[in-house]
C-alpha positions as CSV (number, residue, x, y, z in Angstrom):
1,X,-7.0,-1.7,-17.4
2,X,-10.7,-0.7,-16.5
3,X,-11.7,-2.2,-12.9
4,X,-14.0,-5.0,-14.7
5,X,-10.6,-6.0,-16.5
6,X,-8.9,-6.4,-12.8
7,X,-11.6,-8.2,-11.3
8,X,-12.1,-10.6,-14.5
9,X,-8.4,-11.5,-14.0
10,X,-8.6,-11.8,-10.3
11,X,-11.4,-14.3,-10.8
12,X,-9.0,-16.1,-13.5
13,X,-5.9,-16.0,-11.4
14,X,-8.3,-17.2,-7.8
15,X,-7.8,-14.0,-6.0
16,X,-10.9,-12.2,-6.5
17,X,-12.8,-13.8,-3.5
18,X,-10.0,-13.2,-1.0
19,X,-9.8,-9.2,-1.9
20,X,-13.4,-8.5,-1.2
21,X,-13.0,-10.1,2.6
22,X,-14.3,-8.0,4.9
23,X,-10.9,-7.3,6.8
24,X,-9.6,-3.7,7.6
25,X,-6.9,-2.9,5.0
26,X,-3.1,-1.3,6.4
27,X,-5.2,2.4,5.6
28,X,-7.6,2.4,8.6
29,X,-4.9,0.8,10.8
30,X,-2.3,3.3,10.4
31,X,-4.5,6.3,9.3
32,X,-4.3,9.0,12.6
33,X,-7.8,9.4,13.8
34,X,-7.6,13.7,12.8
35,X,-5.4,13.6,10.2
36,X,-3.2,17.1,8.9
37,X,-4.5,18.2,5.6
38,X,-2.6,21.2,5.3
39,X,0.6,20.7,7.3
40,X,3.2,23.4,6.5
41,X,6.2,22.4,4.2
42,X,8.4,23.0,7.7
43,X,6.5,20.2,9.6
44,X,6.8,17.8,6.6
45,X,10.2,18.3,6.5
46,X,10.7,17.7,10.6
47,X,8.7,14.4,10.2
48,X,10.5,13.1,7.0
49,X,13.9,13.9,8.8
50,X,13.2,12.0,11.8
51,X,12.7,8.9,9.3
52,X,15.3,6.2,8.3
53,X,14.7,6.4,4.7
54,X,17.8,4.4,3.3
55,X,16.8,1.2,6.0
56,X,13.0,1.5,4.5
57,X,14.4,1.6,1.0
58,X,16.6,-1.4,2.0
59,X,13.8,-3.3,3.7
60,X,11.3,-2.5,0.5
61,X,13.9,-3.5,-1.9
62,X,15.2,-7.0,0.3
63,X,11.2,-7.5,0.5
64,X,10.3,-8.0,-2.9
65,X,8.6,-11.1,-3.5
66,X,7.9,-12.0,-7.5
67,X,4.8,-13.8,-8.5
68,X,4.6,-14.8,-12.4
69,X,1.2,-15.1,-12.9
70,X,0.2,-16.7,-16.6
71,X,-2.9,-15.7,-17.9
């Protein structure tokens, strides 16, 4: 879908008016202030291994929330 498709259905569905409040998205609240463009593959790998992936799978997956939405 082309971005006028989304936005028609987000009017259709009633969502359109609460996605264009003015609020600061998860991006600008997490995003470091001097973000590492470049990092070397070593410090990627240091910063993934000090993360729990299997609990944030689990948490993602036990998370999932389904919305049928007819159009």
């Amino acid at each position: 879908m082309d971005k006028e498709e989304i936005v028609q259905i987000a009017r259709k569905i009633g969502t359109f008016e609460t996605s264009i409040l003015p609020y600061e998205d998860c991006c600008t609240v997490f995003t470091p202030r001097h973000p590492r463009l470049r990092p070397l593959p070593g410090e990627v790998e240091r910063a993934e291994e000090a993360l729990d992936i299997e609990t944030m799978v689990k948490a993602a997956v036990d998370g999932i929330e389904r919305v049928q939405v007819n159009l």
